[in-house]
N, C-alpha and C positions, 0 to 999 in steps of 0.2 A: 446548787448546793442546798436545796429545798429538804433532800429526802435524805439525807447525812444525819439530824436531829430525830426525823421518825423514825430510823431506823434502830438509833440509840435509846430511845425514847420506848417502843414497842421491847426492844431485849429488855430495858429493864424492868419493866412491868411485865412481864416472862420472867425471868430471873428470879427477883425478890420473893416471890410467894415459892417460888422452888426451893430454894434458899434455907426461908422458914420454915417449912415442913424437916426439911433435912435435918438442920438440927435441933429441931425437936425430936423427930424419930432416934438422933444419933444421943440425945442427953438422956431419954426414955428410957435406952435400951442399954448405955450407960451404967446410969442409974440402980435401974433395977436388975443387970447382971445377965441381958438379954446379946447374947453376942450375933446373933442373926439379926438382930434390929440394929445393933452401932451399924453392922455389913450394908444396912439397907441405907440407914443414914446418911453415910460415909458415901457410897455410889451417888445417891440423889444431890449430894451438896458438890459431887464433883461434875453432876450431869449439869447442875445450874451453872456453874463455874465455868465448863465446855461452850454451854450456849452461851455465855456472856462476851466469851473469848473470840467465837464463830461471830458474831455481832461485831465485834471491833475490827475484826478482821474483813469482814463485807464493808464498813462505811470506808475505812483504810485504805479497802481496793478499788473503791469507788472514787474517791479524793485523788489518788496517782494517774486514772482512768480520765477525770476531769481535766487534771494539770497538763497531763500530755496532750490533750485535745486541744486547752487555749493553746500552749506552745506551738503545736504545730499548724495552727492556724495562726499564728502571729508572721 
């Protein structure tokens, strides 16, 4: 259960700076009435969104992967 925390740990430090950009690109463009920059925003904050999701989804599958292996070794 070592690499459960790095793995969480590595997406969010992935994540968060994608995150950020996103909406700033998305208030920017917002903002100042740039409808290809909300476009660009809106993609980028859902691309950090996917990876964070893909991230829960790998430790999740790794945990069920674990559990079954003590049980069947019990």
């Amino acid at each position: 259960m070592q690499s459960n925390p790095r793995i969480l740990h590595v997406t969010k430090y992935v994540c968060v700076p994608i995150l950020v950009v996103g909406v700033i690109l998305f208030f920017y463009g917002f903002v100042n009435d740039f409808a290809n920059i909300v476009g660009i925003g809106y993609g980028t904050i859902m691309g950090g969104v996917f990876i964070f999701i893909m991230g829960l989804f790998l430790v999740a599958t790794e945990e069920v992967l674990e559990r079954n292996k003590n049980e069947n070794n019990s």
